[in-house]
C-alpha positions as CSV (number, residue, x, y, z in Angstrom):
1,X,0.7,29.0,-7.6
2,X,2.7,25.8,-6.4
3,X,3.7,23.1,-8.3
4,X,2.3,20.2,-7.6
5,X,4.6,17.4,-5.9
6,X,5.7,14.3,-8.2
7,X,3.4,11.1,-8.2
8,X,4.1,8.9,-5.4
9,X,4.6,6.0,-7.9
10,X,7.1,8.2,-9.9
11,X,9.3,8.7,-6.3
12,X,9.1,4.9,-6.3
13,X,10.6,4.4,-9.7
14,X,13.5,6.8,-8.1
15,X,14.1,4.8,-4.9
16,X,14.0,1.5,-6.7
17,X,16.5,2.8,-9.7
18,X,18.9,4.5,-7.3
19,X,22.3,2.6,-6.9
20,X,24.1,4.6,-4.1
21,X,21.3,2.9,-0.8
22,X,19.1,0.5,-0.8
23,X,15.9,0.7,-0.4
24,X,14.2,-1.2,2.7
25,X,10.5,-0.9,2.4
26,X,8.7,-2.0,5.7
27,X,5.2,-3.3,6.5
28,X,2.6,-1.3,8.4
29,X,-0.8,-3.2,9.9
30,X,-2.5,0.0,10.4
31,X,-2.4,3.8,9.2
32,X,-0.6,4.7,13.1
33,X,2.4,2.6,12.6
34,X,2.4,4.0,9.1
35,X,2.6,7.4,10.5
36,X,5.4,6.4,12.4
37,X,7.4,4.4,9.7
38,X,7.4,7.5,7.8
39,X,8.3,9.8,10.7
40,X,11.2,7.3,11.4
41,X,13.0,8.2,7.9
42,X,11.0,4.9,6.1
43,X,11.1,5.8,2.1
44,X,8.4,3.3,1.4
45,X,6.1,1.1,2.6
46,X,4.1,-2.4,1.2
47,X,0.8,-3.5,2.4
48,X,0.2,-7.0,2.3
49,X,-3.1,-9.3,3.5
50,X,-1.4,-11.1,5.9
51,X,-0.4,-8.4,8.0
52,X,-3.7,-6.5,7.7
53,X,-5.5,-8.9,8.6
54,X,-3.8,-10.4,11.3
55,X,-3.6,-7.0,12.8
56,X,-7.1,-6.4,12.5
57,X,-8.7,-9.8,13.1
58,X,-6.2,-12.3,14.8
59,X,-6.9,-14.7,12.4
60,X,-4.4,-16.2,9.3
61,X,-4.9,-14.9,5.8
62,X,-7.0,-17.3,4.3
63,X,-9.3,-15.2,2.5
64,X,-10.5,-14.0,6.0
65,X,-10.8,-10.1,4.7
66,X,-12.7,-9.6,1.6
67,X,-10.7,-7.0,-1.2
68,X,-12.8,-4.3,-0.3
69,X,-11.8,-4.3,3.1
70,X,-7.8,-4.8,2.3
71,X,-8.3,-2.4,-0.4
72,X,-9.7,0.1,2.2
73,X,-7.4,-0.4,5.1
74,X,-4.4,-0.2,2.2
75,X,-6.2,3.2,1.1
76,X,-6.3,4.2,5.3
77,X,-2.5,3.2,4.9
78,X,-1.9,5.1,1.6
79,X,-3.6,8.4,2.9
80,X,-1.7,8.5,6.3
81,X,1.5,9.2,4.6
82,X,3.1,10.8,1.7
83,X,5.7,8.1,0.8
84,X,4.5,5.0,-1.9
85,X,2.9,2.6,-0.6
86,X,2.7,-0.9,-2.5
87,X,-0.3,-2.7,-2.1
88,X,-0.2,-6.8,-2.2
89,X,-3.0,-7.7,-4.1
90,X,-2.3,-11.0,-3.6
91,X,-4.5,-13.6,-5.1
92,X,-7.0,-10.8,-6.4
93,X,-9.4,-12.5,-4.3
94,X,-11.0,-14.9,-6.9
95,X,-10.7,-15.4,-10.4
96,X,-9.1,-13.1,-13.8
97,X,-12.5,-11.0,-12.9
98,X,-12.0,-10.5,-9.6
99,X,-8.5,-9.6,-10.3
100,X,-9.4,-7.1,-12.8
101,X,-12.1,-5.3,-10.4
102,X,-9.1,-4.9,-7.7
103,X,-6.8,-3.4,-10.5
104,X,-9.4,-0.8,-11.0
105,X,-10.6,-0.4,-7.8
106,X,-7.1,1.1,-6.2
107,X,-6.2,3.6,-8.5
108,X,-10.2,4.7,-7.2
109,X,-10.2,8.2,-4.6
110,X,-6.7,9.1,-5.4
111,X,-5.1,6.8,-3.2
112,X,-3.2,5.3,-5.4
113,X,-1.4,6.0,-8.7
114,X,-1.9,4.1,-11.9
């Protein structure tokens, strides 16, 4: 039987802690360049709105991609690799409620760790 790998979020507490390299955490638009990142020797990447969804639409981040779309290009992101991946939830898209809904939705399918 194998043992299963750490948590991603776990490896991230590791890279961030560690005092001997810093860590330089870079921003794929889609799960390809993701791929590629990782291939490259990249420890860890962030996923923020603006580059999604000027990657995907052209257009500035202002609001332009609802949070169920970031959250499931982030989660496309997240499952092309097996380095952490942060996810900016930026405003939460609305209100405390909205917020809330987007904090429970990622940790949903295993794509991300709580």
């Amino acid at each position: 039987m194998s043992e299963k790998p750490p948590p991603r979020s776990a490896n991230l507490q590791t890279l961030i802690h560690r005092r001997d390299k810093v860590l330089a955490v870079l921003h794929p638009p889609t799960a390809a360049h993701a791929r590629i990142m990782e291939k490259a020797g990249c420890e860890a990447l962030f996923v923020g709105t603006g580059g999604v969804v000027g990657a995907y639409t052209g257009l500035s981040d202002v609001g332009t991609a609802t949070m169920t779309e970031c959250v499931t290009i982030a989660g496309w992101i997240a499952d092309s690799v097996s380095i952490p991946v942060i996810i900016d939830g930026d405003t939460g898209h609305g209100g405390i409620m909205a917020v809330r809904r987007m904090v429970r939705t990622l940790p949903r399918g295993g794509r991300y760790e709580e």
